[in-house]
GUMILO-992489 format. One record per residue (C-alpha): x, y, z; residue in one letter; chain; residue number from 1. Coordinates in nm, 2 decimals. Last residue first. Layout:
X  Y  Z  A  A  NUM
...
//
This chain:
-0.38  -0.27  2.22  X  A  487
-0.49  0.00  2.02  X  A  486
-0.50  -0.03  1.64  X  A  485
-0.30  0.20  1.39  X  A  484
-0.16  0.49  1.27  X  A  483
-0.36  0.76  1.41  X  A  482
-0.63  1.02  1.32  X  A  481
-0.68  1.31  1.60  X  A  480
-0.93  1.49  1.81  X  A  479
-1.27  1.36  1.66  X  A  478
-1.54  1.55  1.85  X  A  477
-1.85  1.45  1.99  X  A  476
-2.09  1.73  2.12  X  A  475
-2.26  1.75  2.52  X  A  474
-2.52  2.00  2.52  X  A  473
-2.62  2.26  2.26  X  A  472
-2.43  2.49  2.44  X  A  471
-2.10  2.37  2.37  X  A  470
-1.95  2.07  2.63  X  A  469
-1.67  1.86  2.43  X  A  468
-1.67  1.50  2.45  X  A  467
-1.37  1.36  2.32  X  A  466
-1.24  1.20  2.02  X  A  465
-0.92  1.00  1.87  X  A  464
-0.81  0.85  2.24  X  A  463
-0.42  0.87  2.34  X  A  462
-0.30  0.53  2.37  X  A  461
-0.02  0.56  2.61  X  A  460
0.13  0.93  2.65  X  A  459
0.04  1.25  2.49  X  A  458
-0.27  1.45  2.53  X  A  457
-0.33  1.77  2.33  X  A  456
-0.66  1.95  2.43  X  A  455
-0.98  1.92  2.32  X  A  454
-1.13  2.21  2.09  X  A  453
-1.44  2.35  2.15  X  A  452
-1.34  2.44  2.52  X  A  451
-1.49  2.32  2.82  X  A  450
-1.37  1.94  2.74  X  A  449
-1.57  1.65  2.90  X  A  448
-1.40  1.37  3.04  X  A  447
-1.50  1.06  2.83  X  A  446
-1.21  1.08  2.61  X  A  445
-1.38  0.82  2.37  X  A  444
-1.16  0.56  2.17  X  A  443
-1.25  0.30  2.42  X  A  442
-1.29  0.02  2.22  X  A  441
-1.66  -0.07  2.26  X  A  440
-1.72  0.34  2.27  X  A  439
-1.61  0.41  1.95  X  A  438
-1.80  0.13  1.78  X  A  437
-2.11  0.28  1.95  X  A  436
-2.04  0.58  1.76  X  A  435
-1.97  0.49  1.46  X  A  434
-2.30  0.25  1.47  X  A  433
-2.50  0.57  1.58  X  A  432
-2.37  0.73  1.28  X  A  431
-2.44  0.52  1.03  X  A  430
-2.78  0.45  1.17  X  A  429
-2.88  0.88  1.19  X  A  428
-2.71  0.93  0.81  X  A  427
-2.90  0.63  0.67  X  A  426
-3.22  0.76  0.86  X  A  425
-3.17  1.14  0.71  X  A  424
-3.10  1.00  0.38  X  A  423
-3.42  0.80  0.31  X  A  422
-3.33  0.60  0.02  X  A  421
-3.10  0.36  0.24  X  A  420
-2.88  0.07  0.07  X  A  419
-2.77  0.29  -0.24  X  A  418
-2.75  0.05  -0.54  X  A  417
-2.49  0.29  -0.74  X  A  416
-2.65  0.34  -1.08  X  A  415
-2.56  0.69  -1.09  X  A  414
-2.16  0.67  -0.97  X  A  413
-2.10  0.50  -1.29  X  A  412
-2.16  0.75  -1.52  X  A  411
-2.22  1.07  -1.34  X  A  410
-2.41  1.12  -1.01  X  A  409
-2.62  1.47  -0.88  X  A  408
-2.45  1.57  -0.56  X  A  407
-2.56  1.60  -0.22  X  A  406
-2.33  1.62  0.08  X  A  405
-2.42  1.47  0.41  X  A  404
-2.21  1.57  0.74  X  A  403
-2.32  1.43  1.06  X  A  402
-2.29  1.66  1.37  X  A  401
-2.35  1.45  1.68  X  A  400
-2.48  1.55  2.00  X  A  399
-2.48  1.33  2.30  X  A  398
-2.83  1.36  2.53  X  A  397
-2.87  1.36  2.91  X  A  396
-2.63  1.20  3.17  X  A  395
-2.32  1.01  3.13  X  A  394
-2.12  0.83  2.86  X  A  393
-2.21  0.46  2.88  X  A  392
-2.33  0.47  2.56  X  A  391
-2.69  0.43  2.70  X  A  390
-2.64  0.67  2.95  X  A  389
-2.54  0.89  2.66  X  A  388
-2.87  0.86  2.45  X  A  387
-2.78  0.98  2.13  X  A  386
-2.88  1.26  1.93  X  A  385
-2.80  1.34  1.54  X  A  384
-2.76  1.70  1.40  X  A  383
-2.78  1.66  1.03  X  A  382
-2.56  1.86  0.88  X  A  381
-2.59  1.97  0.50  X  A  380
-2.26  2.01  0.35  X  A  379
-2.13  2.27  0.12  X  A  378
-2.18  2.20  -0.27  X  A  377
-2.01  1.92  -0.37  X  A  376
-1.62  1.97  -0.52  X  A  375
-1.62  2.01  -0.90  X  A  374
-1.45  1.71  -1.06  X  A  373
-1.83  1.59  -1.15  X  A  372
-1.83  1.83  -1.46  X  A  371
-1.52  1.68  -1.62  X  A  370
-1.70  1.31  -1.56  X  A  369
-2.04  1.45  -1.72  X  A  368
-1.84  1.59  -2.01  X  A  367
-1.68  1.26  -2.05  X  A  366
-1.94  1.08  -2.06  X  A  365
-2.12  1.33  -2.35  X  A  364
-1.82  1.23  -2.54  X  A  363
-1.85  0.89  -2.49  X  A  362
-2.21  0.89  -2.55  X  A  361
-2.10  1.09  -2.91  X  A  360
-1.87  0.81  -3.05  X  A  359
-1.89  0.51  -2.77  X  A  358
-1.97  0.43  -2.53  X  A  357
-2.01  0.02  -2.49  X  A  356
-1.79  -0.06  -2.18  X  A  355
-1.98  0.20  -1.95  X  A  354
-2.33  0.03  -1.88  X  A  353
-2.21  -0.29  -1.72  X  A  352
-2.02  -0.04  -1.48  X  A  351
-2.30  -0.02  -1.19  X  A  350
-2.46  -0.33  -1.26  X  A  349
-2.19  -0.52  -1.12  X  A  348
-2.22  -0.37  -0.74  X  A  347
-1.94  -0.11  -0.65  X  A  346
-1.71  -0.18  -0.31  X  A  345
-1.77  -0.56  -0.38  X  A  344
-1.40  -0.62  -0.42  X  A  343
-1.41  -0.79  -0.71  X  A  342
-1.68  -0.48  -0.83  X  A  341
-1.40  -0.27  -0.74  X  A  340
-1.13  -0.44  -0.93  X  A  339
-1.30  -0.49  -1.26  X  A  338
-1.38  -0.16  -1.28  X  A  337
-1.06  -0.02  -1.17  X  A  336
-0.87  -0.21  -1.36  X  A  335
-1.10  -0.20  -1.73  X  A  334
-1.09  0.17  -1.68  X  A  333
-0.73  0.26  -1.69  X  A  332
-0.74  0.45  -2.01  X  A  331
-1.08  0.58  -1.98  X  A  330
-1.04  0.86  -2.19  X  A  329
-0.75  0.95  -1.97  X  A  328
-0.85  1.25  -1.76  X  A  327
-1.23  1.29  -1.78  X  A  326
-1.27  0.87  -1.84  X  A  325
-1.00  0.79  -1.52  X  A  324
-1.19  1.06  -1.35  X  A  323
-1.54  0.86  -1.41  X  A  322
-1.37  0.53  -1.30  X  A  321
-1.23  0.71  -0.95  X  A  320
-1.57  0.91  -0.90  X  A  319
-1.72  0.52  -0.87  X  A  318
-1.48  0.41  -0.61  X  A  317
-1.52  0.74  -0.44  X  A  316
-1.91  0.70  -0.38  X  A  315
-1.88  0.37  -0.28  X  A  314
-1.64  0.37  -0.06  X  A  313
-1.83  0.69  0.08  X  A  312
-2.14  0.47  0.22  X  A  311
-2.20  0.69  0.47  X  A  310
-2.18  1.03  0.31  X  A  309
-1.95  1.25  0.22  X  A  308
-2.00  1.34  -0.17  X  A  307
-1.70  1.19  -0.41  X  A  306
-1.56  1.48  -0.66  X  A  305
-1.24  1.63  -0.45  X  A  304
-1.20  1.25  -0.32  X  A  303
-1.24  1.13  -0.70  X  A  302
-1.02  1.37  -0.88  X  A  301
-0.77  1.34  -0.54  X  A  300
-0.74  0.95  -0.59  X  A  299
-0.73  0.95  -0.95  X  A  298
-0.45  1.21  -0.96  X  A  297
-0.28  0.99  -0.70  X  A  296
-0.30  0.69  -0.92  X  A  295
-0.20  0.86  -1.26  X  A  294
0.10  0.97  -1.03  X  A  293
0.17  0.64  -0.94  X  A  292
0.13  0.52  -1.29  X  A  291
0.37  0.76  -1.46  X  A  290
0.68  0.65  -1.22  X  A  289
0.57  0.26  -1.24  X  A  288
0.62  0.31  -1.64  X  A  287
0.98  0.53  -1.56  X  A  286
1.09  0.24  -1.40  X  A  285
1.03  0.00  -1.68  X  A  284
0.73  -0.24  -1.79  X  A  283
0.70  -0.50  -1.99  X  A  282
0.39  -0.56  -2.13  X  A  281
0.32  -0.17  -2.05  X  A  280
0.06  0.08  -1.93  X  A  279
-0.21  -0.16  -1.85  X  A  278
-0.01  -0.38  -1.72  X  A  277
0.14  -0.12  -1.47  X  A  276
-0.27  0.02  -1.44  X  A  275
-0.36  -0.36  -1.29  X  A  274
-0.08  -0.33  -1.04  X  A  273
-0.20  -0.02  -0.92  X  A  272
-0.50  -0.11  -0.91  X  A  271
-0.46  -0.40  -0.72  X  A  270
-0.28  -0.23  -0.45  X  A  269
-0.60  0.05  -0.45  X  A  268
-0.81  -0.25  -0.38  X  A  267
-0.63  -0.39  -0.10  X  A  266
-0.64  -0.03  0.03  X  A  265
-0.99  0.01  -0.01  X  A  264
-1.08  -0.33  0.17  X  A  263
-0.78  -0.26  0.43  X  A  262
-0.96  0.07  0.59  X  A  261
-1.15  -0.21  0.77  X  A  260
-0.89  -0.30  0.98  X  A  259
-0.78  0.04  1.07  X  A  258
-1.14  0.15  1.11  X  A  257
-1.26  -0.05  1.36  X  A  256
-1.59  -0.25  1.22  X  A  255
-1.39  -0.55  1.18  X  A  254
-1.26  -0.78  0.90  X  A  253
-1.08  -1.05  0.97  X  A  252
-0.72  -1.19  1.00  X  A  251
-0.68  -0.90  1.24  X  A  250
-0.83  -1.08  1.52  X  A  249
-1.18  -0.90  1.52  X  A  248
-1.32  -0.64  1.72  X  A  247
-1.63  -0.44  1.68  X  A  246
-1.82  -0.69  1.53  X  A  245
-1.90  -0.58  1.16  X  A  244
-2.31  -0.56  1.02  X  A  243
-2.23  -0.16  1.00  X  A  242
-1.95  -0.23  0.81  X  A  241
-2.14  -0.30  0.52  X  A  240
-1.90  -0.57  0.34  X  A  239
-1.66  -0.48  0.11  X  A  238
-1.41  -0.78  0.03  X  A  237
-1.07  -0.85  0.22  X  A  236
-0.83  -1.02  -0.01  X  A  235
-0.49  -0.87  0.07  X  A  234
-0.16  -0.72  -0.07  X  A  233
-0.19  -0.38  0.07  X  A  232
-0.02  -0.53  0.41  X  A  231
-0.07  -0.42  0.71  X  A  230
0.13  -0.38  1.01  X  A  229
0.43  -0.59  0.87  X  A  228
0.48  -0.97  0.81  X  A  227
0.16  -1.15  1.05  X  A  226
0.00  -0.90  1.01  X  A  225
-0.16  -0.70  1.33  X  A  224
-0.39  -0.77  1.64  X  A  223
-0.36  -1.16  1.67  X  A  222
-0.01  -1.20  1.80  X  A  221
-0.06  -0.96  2.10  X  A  220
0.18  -0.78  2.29  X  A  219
0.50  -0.90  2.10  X  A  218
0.28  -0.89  1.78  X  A  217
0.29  -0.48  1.84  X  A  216
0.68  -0.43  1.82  X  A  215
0.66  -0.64  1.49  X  A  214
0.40  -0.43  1.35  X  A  213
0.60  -0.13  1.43  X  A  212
0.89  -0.29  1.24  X  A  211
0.70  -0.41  0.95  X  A  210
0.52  -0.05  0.88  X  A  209
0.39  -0.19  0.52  X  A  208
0.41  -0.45  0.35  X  A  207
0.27  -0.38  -0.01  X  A  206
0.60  -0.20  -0.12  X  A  205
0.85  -0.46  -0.04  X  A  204
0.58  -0.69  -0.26  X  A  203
0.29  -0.91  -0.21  X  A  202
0.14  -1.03  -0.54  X  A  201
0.03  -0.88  -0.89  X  A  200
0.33  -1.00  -1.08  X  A  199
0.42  -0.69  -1.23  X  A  198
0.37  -0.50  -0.88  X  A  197
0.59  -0.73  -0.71  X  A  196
0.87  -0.78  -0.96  X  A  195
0.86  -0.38  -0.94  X  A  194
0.92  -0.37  -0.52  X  A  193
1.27  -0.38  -0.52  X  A  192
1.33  -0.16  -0.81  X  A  191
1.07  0.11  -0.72  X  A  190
1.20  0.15  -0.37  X  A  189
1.56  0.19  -0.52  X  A  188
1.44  0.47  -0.74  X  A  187
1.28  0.65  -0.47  X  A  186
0.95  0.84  -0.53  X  A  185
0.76  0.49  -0.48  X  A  184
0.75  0.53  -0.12  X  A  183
0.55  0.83  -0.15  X  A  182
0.27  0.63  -0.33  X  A  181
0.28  0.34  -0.09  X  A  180
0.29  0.55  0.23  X  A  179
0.05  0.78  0.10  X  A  178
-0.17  0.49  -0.02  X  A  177
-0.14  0.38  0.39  X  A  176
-0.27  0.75  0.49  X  A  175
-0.54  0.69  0.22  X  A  174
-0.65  0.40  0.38  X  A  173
-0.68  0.52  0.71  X  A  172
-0.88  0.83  0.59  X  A  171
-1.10  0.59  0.42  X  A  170
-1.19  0.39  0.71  X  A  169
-1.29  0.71  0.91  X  A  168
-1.53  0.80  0.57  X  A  167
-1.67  0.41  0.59  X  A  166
-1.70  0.43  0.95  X  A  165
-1.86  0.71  0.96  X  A  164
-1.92  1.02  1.18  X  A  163
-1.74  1.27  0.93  X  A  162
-1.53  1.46  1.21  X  A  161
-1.18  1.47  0.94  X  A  160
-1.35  1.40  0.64  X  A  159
-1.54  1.81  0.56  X  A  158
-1.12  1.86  0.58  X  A  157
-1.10  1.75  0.17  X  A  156
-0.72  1.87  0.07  X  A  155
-0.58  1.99  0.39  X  A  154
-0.74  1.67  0.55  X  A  153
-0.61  1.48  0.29  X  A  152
-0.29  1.59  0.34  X  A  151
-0.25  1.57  0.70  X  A  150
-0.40  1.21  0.69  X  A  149
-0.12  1.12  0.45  X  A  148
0.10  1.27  0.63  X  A  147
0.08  0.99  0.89  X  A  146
0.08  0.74  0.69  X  A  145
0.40  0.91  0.52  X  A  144
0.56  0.92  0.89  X  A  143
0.52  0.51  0.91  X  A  142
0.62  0.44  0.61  X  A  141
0.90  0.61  0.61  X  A  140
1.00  0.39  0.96  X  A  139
1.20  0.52  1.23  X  A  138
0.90  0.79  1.35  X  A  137
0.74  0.50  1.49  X  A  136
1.03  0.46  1.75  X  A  135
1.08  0.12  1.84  X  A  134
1.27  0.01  2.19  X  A  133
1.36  -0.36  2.16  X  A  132
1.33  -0.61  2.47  X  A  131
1.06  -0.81  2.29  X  A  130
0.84  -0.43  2.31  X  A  129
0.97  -0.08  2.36  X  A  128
0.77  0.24  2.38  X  A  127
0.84  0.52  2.12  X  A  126
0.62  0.84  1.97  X  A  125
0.58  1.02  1.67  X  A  124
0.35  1.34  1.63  X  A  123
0.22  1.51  1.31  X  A  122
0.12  1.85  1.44  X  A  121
-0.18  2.05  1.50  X  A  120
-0.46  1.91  1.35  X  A  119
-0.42  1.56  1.55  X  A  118
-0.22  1.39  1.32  X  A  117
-0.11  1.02  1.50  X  A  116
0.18  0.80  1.57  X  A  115
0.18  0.48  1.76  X  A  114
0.34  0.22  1.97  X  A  113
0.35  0.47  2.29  X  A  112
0.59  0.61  2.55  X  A  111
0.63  1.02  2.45  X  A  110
0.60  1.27  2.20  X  A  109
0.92  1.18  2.02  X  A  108
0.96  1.31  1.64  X  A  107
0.70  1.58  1.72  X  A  106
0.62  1.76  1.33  X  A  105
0.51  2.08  1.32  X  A  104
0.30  2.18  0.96  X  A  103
0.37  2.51  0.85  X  A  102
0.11  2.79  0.66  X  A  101
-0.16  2.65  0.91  X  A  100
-0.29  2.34  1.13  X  A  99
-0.59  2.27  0.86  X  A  98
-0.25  2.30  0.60  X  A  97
-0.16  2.56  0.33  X  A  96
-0.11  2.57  -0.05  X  A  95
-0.35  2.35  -0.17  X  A  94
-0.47  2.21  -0.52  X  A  93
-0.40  1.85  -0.33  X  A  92
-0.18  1.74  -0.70  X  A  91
0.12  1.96  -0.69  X  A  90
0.19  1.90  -0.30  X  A  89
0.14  1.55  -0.28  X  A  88
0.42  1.42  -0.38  X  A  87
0.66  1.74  -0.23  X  A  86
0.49  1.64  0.10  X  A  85
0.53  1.29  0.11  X  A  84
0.90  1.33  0.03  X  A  83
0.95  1.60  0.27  X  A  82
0.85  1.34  0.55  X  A  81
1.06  1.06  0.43  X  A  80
1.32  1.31  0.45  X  A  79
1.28  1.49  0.73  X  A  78
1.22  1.18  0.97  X  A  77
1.54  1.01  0.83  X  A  76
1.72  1.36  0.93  X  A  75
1.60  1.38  1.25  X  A  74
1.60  1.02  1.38  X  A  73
1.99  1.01  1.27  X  A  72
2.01  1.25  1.48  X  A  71
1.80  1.14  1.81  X  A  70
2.03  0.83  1.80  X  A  69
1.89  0.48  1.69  X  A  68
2.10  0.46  1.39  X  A  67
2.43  0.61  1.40  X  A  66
2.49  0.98  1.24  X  A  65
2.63  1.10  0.92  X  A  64
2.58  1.50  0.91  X  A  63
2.34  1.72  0.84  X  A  62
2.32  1.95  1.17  X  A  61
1.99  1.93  1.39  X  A  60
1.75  2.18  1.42  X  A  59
1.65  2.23  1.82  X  A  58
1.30  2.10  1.90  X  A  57
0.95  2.02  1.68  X  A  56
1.09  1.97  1.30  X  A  55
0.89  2.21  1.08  X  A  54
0.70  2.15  0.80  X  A  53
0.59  2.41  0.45  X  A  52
0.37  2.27  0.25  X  A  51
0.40  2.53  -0.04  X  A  50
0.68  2.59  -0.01  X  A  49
0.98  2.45  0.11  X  A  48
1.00  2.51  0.49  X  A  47
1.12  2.14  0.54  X  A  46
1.43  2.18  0.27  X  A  45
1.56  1.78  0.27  X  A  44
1.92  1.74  0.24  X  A  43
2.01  1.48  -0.04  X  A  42
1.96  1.11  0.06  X  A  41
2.24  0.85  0.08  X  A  40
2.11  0.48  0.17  X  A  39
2.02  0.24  0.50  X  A  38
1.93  -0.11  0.31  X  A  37
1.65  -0.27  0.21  X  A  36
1.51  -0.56  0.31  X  A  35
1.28  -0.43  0.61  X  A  34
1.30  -0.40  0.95  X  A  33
1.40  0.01  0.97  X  A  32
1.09  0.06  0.70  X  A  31
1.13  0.18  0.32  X  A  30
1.44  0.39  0.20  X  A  29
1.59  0.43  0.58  X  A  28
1.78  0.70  0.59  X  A  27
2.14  0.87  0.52  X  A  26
2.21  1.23  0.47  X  A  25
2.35  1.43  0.19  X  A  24
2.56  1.72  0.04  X  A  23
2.84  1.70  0.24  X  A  22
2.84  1.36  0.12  X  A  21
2.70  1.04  0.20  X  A  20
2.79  0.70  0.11  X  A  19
2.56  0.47  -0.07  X  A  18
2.35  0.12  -0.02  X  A  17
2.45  0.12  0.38  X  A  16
2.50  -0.10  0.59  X  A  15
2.30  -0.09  0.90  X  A  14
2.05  -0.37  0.82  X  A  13
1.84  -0.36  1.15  X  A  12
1.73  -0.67  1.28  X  A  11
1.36  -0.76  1.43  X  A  10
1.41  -0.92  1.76  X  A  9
1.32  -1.29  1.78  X  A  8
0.98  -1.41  1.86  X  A  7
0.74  -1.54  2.08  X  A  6
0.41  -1.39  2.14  X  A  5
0.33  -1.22  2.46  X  A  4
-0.07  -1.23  2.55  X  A  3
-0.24  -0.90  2.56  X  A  2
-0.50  -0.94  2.86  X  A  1
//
């Protein structure tokens, strides 16, 4: 049983940094809990093209509203929202999302500490813990986490029912690098977190979702950060998930991919900071401008270029250092090297090779990198079968589809140390692990659907997959990505 930790109610600065005009709105610039204050925001357009959103429920009028009423929830929700989207938008190479031409957005679906993207909407929920009622859609970081998973599934869907814990993990990170990265599109943001960054240590930006986190230590001390909900500023090496408990306290690692989304995102943090020095000695606002969009460009090079398969930290850590050598003659390679092989995510003989080309090897390099940008040829799927009386999930046989692309490696990504040669049994022992994962903490709708896809369900801890009946026999579906761990 959750135990009840002791604490005092998070406050909420309600000052603001500006005031608005007829021309503005005001919202939070980072999380509801954290340092910084309310501020003036221009009117968000949510059916800009080309990622067009829409507000679930009657439009609300701009205007100055108090915090904590369904108004002021509106306009804080578009713009944090709209932020995230005009980020991303230039760099997915997308003009539509997997739910269509407009994304909805639910800014209250319901009683819940969560939020999630279920290929239909973004949806937001509120429950109350300590005596405070939350609402997840409060908090920017929050609602760009969230995004995050929309855009990336717009960008790279072949992610969204990959079987794996390292491809599930990654999804999570990148919705907390969509937090950071959209974040840093405010001014204010970027001052308050650029002592941080230059000093490599945990910053306003590296906390992230403090006031959901909060609501969830009420219930159970051990099952987020101690500050926020996680923090980018960590120390959590790659380890191969599949050797993971299913649980841990969340001072560990565990096979559950929020916690172990953390590795990437830790190392993603460090890049970042490492990229700032690189940049400049003494960097300015414009320098931690530049860099977050050198980031992001990394990011979607290497997820557009990285095959889905199980060991996909791998695969995208090493895309990253050959895009940084296609797009800025290896500008930024030193960081990420370095970085990734600290964090165990590429082994040291995989970059030992790269520091020494030069004159015609570095041009050949390069050409290899350019030609790895090109998405992977479509998917082979291995059809895996489980016993599901031995998941606990009924009679007969459960049918998973396992995505494996195939793609001949550049540069670093060639001397990768693959753990299993014989694709087909990596594939059929990632998967199995996934699964069985799944079912230790409930995240299976074991009901089965008729239809191929599941149904919405709001309310407490909605599951992310479900059992859907096809004629194969009984398949496993993934019905939705959310923010964070069930409790």
């Amino acid at each position: 049983m959750a135990r009840k930790a002791k604490s005092t109610k998070p406050k909420s600065t309600k000052r603001p940094a500006a005031k608005a005009t007829s021309n503005t709105v005001m919202a939070w610039q980072d999380d509801p809990i954290s340092k910084l204050p309310l501020i003036a925001l221009p009117v968000p357009t949510l059916a800009k093209a080309p990622l067009k959103l829409r507000i679930k429920g009657p439009a609300v009028k701009p205007g100055v509203y108090d915090v904590g009423t369904p108004q002021f929830r509106y306009w804080n929700t578009a713009v944090a929202v709209r932020r995230g989207a005009d980020f991303w938008a230039p760099l997915l190479g997308v003009t539509r999302w997997q739910p269509g031409a407009v994304l909805p957005v639910g800014l209250d679906e319901g009683k819940d500490l969560n939020a999630y993207y279920d290929r239909t909407e973004l949806a937001f929920f509120h429950d109350t813990a300590g005596g405070k009622t939350v609402y997840s859609a409060d908090s920017p970081d929050v609602v760009c986490h969230e995004l995050g998973h929309a855009c990336l599934d717009a960008h790279r869907p072949e992610l969204f029912d990959a079987p794996y814990i390292e491809a599930g993990s990654f999804h999570e990170s990148f919705g907390d690098m969509s937090a950071i990265l959209s974040a840093l599109q405010l001014p204010s943001v970027r001052a308050a977190a650029m002592s941080g960054i230059k000093g490599h240590k945990s910053s306003q930006l590296s906390r992230l979702a403090e006031q959901l986190g909060w609501a969830l230590r009420q219930l159970d001390p051990t099952l987020v950060n101690r500050d926020c909900l996680r923090n980018a500023y960590n120390t959590f090496k790659y380890v191969d998930p599949q050797t993971l408990p299913d649980d841990a306290p969340a001072t560990k690692l565990c096979a559950e991919v929020h916690s172990f989304s953390r590795v990437f995102t830790g190392a993603f943090y460090d890049i970042l900071c490492g990229m700032l020095k690189i940049r400049s000695k003494s960097p300015k606002d414009a320098d931690l401008v530049v860099v977050a969009t050198d980031a992001a460009r990394l990011l979607m090079d290497a997820t557009t270029a990285a095959p889905v398969q199980p060991d996909y930290y791998a695969q995208v850590a090493s895309h990253m250092i050959d895009a940084d050598t296609a797009r800025f003659g290896g500008k930024y390679r030193s960081t990420l090297t370095s970085t990734f092989v600290k964090r165990k995510i590429v082994p040291p003989q995989a970059v030992r090779a790269l520091a020494p080309a030069k004159g015609k090897a570095a041009t050949r390099a390069l050409g290899a990198a350019a030609a790895a940008e090109a998405k992977p040829p479509k998917p082979q799927i291995h059809t895996v079968k489980l016993s599901a009386k031995d998941l606990g999930l009924g009679e007969g046989m459960l049918i998973v589809d396992a995505p494996a692309e195939q793609k001949p490696f550049p540069m670093a990504s060639a001397a990768i140390m693959h753990r299993n040669i014989d694709t087909t049994t990596n594939v059929e022992r990632a998967t199995a692990r996934f699964v069985k994962m799944l079912v230790a903490r409930d995240r299976i709708e074991k009901q089965p659907q008729t239809r191929s896809v599941a149904p919405a369900e709001h309310g407490r801890h909605p599951r992310t997959h479900a059992l859907v009946q096809t004629a194969e026999g009984m398949k496993l579906v993934r019905k939705r990505f959310d923010c964070g761990p069930c409790c």
